[in-house]
Structures are given as C-alpha cells and as structure tokens.
C-alpha positions as CSV (number, residue, x, y, z in Angstrom):
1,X,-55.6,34.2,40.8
2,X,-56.7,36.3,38.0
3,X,-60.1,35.3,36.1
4,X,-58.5,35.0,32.5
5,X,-56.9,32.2,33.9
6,X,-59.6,30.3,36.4
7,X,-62.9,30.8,34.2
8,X,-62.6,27.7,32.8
9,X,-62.9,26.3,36.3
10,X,-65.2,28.0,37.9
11,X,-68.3,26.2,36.3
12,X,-68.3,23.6,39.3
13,X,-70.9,25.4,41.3
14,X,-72.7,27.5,38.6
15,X,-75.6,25.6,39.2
16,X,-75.7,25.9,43.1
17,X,-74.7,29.7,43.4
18,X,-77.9,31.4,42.5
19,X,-77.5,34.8,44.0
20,X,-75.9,37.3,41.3
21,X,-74.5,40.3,42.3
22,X,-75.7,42.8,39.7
23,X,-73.4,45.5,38.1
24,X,-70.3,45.4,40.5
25,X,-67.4,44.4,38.4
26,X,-64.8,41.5,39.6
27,X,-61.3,41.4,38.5
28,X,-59.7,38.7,41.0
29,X,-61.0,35.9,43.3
30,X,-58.5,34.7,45.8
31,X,-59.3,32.0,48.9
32,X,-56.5,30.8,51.5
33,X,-56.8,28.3,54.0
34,X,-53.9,26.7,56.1
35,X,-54.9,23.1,55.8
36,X,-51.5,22.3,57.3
37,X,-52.8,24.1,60.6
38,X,-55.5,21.3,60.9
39,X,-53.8,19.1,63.1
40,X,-56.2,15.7,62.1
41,X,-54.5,14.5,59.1
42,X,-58.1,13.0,58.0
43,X,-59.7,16.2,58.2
44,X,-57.0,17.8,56.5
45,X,-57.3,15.5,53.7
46,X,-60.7,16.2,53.6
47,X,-60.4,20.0,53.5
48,X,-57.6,19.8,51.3
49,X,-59.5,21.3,47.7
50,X,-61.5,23.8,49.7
51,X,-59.9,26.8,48.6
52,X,-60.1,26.2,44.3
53,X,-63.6,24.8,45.3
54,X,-64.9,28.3,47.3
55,X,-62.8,30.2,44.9
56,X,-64.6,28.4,41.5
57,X,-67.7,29.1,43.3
58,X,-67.6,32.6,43.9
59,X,-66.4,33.1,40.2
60,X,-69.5,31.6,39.1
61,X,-71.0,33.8,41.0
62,X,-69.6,36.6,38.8
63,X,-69.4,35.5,35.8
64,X,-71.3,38.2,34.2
65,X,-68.8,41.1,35.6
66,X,-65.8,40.4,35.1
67,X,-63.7,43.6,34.3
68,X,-59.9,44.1,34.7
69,X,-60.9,47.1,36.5
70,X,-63.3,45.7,39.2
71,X,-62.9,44.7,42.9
72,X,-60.0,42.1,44.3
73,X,-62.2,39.5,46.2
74,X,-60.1,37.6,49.1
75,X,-61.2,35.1,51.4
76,X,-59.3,33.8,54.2
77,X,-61.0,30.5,56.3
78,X,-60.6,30.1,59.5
79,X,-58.6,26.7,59.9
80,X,-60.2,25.4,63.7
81,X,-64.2,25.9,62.2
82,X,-62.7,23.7,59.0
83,X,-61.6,21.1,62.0
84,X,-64.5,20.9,64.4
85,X,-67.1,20.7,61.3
86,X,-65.4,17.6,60.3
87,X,-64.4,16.3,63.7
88,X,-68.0,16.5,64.1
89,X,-69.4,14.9,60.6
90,X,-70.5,17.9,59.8
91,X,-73.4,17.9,62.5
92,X,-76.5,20.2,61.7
93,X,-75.9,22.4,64.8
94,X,-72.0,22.8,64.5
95,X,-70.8,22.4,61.2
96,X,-70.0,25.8,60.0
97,X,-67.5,27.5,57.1
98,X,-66.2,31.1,58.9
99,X,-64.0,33.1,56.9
100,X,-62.4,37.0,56.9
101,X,-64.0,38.5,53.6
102,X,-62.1,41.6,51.8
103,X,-63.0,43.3,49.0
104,X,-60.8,46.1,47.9
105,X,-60.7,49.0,44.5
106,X,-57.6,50.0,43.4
107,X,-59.6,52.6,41.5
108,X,-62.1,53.5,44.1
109,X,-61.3,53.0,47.8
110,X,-65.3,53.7,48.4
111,X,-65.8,50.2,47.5
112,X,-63.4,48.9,50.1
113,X,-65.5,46.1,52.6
114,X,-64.6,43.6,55.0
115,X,-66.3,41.1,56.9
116,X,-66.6,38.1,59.0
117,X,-69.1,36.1,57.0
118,X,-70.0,32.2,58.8
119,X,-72.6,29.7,57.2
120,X,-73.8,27.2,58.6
121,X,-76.1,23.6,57.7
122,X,-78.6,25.4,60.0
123,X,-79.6,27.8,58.4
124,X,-79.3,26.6,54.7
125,X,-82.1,24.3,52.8
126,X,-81.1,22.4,49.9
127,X,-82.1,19.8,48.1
128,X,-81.4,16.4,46.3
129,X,-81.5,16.1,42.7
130,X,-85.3,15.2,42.6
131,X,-86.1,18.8,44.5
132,X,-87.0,17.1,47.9
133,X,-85.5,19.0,50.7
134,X,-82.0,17.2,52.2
135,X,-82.3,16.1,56.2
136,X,-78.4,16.6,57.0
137,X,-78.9,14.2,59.8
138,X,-79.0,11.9,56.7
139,X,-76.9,13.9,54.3
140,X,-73.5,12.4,53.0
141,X,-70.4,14.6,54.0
142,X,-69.4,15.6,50.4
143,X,-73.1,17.1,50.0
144,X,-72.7,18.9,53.5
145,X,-69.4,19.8,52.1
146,X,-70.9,21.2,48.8
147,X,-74.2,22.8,50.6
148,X,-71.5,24.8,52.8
149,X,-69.6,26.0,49.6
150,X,-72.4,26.8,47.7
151,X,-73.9,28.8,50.7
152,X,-70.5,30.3,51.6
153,X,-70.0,32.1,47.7
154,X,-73.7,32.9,47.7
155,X,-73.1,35.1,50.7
156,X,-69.9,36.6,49.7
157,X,-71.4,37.4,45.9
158,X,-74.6,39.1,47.5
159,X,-72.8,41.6,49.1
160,X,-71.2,43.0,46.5
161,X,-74.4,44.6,45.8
C-alpha cells in the first residue's frame, strides 16, 4: 500500500512506536498474514485487523521519511505463532509475534535486508496510562495485543538504521 494513501491511518500507534529510524527514506509499508490459515475461528477473529494494525504502526514509525524513492518495507507473519499466542491468552512466556522482514531498493540493491524478527511479552515493559509498569499475568488481551504491535514496528523501524 503506498503511503500517500495510508498516512492518514497510521497515527494509531504514534504514541507507542518510539524508536525512529533516522535518515533512511520509506516509500511503501506492506504486512500479510493468512488469517484464514488459523484453523480457531475465535483466534482468527481475533487476529483478523493485525496486518492494517502492524502496517499503521510501522508507518508511524516513519513518518518523518517518507520519499517516493525510499525502501519497500514488507512483513509477512507467521500464521501458527498468531494461533498458539492466543490459544494461550497471550501467556508471558509464549505469546510471541514472528514475522519474515524484507526491505528492498529499487534504486540501490545495497540496501536490500531480510530477517526473521520475533517479539515477545517477555522481553517488552510497558506501561498503563498512569506510567506504572503492566504485570501481563494481569494484562487484558487487547493491551497484550497492542504491547506486541507496538514492539513488533519498533523493531522493524530500528533497523533501518
């Protein structure tokens, strides 16, 4: 999807992304999951906004360099991690977001990268609106839902650096 067309959108997680890539310009943001591979219909449901959601949050990530020139982002997410995080409720030790990261240059191929990145609840901190650090053991699924967004774009926008 190109930016000139999902900027609007992409404010959702301005405030949670707050690694900024500096100086690498971004001309498309694409995610793709197969939600139709989940074979739970209730974690299907669940999942079923996860791509716009990563993909908004990346953009906000890179707000600040968009070009029409700059890299293609893409993100593909593993389907089964999707599955067991929810079949789980999103449980501190096993609730993870995995996804096959590319970045490609049409204009320079020395910018080409791709990765497996994973996040996980264990190894993020966040907090509740009043700053106090979140105990996931107690943590609604929609916030673990958001915490592994927000951690998920944070990762992909720092490397671009």
């Amino acid at each position: 999807m190109k930016l000139s067309h999902t900027l609007a959108s992409a404010v959702f997680a301005l405030a949670s992304s707050t690694a900024l890539a500096d100086g690498v310009p971004v001309s498309e943001v694409s995610v793709a999951a197969d939600i139709t591979a989940i074979g739970d219909e209730s974690a299907a449901q669940f999942w079923s906004s996860i791509a716009a959601d990563l993909e908004n949050a990346i953009l906000a990530g890179v707000l600040d360099q968009v070009d029409d020139e700059g890299v293609r982002i893409s993100v593909r997410l593993e389907e089964v991690a999707l599955a067991n995080a929810f079949e789980r409720n999103f449980d501190l030790d096993e609730s993870v977001l995995v996804g096959q990261v590319n970045i490609t240059d049409e204009n320079n191929n020395a910018n080409f990268n791709s990765y497996e990145l994973s996040v996980s609840l264990s190894g993020v901190t966040a907090v509740d609106e009043t700053g106090d650090p979140l105990l996931f053991e107690n943590v609604e699924s929609e916030r673990a839902y958001e915490t592994l967004i927000a951690a998920f774009a944070d990762g992909v926008v720092a490397r671009l650096d």
